[in-house]
C-alpha positions as CSV (number, residue, x, y, z in Angstrom):
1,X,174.3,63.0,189.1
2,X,173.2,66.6,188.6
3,X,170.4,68.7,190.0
4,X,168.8,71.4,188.0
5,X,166.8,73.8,191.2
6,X,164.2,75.8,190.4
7,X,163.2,78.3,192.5
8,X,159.6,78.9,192.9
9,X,159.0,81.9,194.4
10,X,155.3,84.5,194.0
11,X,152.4,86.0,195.4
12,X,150.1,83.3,193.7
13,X,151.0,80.0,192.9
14,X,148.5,76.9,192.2
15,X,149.1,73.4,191.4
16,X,146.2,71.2,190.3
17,X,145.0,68.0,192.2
18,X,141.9,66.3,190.5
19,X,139.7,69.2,190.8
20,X,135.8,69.3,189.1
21,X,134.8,72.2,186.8
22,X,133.2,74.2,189.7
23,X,135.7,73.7,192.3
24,X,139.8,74.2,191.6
25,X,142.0,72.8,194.4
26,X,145.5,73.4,194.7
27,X,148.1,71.1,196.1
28,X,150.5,72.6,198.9
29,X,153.0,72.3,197.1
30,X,154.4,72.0,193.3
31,X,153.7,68.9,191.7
32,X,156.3,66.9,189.4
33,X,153.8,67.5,186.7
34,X,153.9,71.7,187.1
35,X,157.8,71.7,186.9
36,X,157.7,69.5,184.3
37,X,155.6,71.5,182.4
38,X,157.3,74.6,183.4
39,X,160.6,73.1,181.8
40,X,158.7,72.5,179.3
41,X,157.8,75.5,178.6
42,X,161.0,77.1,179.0
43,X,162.3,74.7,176.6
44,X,159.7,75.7,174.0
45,X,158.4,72.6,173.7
46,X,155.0,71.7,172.2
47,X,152.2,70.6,173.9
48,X,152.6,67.0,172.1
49,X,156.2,67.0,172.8
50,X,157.1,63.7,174.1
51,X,158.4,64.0,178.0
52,X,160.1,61.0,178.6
53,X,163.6,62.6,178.9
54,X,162.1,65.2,181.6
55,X,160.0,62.2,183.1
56,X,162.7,60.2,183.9
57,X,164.8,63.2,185.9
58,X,164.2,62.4,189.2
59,X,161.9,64.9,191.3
60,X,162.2,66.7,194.7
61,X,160.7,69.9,196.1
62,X,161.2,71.7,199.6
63,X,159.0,74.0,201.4
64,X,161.1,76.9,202.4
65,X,157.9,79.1,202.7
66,X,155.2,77.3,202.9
67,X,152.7,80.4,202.6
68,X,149.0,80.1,202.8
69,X,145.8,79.0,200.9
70,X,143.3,81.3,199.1
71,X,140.1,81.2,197.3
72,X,138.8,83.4,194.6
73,X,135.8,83.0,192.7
74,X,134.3,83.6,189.7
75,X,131.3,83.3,187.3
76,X,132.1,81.6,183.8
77,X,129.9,82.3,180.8
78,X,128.7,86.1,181.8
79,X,128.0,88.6,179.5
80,X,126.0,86.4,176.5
81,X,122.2,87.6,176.2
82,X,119.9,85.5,174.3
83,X,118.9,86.7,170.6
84,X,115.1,87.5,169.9
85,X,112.0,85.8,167.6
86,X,110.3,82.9,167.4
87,X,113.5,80.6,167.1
88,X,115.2,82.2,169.8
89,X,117.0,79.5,172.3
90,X,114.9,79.0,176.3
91,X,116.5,82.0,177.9
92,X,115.7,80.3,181.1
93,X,119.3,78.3,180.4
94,X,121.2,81.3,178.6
95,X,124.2,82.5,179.7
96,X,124.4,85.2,181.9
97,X,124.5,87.4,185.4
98,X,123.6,85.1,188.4
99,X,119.9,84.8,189.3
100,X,119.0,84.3,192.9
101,X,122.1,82.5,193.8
102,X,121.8,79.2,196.2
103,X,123.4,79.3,199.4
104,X,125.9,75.6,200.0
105,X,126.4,74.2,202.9
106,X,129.6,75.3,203.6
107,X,127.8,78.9,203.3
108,X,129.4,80.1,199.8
109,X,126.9,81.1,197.0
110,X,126.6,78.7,193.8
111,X,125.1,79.6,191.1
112,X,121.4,79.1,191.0
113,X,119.7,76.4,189.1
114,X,116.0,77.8,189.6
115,X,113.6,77.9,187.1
116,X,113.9,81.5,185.7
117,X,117.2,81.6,186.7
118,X,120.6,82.0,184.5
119,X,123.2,79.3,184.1
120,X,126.9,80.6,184.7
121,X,128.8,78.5,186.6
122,X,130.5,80.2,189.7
123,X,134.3,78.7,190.3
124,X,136.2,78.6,193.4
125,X,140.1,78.5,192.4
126,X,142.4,78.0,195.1
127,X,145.6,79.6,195.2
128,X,148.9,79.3,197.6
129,X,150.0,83.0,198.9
130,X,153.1,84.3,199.4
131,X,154.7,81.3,199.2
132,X,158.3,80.0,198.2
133,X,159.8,76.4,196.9
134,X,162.8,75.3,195.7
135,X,162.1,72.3,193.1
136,X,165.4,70.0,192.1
137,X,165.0,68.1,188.9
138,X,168.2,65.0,189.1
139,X,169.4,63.4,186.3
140,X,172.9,61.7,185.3
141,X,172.4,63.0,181.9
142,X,174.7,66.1,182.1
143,X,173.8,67.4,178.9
144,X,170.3,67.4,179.6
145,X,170.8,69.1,182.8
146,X,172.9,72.2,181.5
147,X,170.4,72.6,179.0
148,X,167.4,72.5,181.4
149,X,169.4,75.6,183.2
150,X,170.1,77.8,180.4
151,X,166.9,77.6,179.1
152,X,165.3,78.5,182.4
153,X,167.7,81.7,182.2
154,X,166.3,82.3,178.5
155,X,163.2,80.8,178.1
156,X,161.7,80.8,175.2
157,X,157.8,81.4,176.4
158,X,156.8,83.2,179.9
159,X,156.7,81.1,182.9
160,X,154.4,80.8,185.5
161,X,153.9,79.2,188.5
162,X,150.8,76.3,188.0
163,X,148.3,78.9,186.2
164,X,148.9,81.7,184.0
165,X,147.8,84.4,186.3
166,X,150.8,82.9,188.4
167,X,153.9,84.8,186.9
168,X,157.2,84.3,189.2
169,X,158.3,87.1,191.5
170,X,162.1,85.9,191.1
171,X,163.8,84.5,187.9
172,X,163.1,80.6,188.5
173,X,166.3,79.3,187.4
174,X,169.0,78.4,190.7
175,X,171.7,76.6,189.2
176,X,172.5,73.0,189.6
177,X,174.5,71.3,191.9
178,X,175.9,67.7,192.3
179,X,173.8,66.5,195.0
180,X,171.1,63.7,194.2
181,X,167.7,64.0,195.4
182,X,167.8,63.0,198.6
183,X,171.1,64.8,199.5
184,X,170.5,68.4,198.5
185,X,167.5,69.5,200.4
186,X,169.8,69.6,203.4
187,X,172.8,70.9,201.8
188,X,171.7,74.1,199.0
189,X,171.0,76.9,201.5
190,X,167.0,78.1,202.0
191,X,165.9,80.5,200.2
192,X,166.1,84.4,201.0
193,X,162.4,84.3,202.2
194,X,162.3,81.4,203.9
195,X,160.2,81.6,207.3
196,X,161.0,78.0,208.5
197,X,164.4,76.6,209.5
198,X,163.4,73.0,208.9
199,X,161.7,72.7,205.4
200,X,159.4,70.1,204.6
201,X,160.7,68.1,201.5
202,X,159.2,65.6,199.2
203,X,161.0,63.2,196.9
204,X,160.5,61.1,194.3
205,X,161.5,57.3,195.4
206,X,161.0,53.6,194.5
207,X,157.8,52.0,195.8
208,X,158.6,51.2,198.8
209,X,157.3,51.7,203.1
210,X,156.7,55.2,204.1
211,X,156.0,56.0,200.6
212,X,152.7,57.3,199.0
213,X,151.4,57.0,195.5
214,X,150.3,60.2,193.6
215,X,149.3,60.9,190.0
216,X,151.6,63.3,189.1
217,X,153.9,62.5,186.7
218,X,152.8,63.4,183.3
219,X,152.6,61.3,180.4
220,X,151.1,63.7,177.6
221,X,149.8,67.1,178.5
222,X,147.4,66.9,175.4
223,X,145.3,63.8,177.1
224,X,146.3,65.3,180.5
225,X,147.6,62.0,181.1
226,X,149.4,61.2,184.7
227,X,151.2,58.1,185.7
228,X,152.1,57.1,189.6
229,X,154.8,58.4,191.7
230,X,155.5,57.4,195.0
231,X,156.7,60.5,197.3
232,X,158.4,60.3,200.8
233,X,157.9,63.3,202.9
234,X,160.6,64.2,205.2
235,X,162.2,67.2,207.2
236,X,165.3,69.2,205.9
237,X,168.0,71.2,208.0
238,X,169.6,73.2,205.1
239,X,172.2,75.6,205.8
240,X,171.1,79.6,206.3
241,X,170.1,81.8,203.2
242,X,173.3,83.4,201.7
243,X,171.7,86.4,201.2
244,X,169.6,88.9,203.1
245,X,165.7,88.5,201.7
């Protein structure tokens, strides 16, 4: 078996749960679903490529930095002003600056829905902080594996790290190495920045007890379409970084 590693490393980084429109969580930690795609897109791949060959690989990720979590937000449909004359559209529900904006009960504003007021929509996007992963993609298709690596060294679009305003503070590709899933979190060294000695790590595994479900293995990124992984969450003691950070 070989292990393509990704390293994961940025100021930003977000990775999607099953957010709404107006709110944007982030996981704490990269999903099978955002290095998937990341391959993906590293590969050059379409976005109605079909996956299964990356699907299959079997996924583990480990929390060398585990950083922190952030929220920005921002108003969505600014900067539209109504036109003028007899046909012109309510301007009550135009786009536009928020009007008298509604304090929640968590003590955030919201955009208003008052009568006389405008209707952007105000977004809260979560984002992990100066944070650091190292991802491991495993696979007995060699082949597909040294592939996977070169093309992280050369990829053919930009990579980012969940969103687009997410680029990658290190080159993302880390080699590959022989250990399976559940042997290499304790035996590649941690990361240069890496603040904890004893990672958390998460790995893909069979159905089984001590295992949860999550939607996070994707099917087609055109219909955003996610089938069920089970994940077992365990501790790591990897040997020291090999290099100063």
């Amino acid at each position: 078996m070989v292990t393509v590693l990704l390293r994961l490393t940025g100021p930003m980084q977000s990775y999607g749960t099953s957010s709404q429109w107006e709110e944007r969580a982030t996981r704490s930690r990269p999903t099978k679903s955002a290095v998937v795609g990341l391959v993906a897109n590293a590969l050059g791949l379409s976005i109605d490529a079909p996956l299964h060959d990356l699907t299959q690989m079997v996924f583990a990720v480990r929390a060398d930095r585990p950083g922190q979590q952030m929220a920005d937000e921002q108003t969505a449909g600014g900067g539209r002003f109504p036109p003028t004359g007899p046909t012109a559209p309510n301007p009550d529900h135009w786009y536009g600056a928020p009007r008298d904006p509604d304090m929640s009960p968590e003590g955030t504003l919201r955009a208003s829905r008052k009568k006389g007021s405008r209707d952007p929509v105000l977004i809260t996007k979560h984002y992990l902080i100066d944070a650091a992963f190292l991802a491991g993609l495993s696979t007995e298709n060699t082949q597909l594996a040294h592939t996977i690596d070169t093309a992280l060294r050369q990829p053919a679009r930009l990579l980012f790290l969940g969103r687009h305003c997410c680029p990658p503070a290190r080159p993302v590709a880390h080699g590959t190495t022989p250990h399976g899933p559940d042997q290499w979190p304790s035996r590649v060294s941690l990361l240069p920045e890496a603040t904890v000695t004893r990672p958390t790590v998460w790995t893909e595994v069979p159905p089984a007890t001590g295992a949860f479900p999550s939607s996070e293995n994707p099917v087609s990124f055109t219909a955003r379409n996610h089938r069920t992984l089970f994940l077992r969450i365990s501790t790591a003691l990897p040997p020291a970084s090999e290099f100063p950070q």
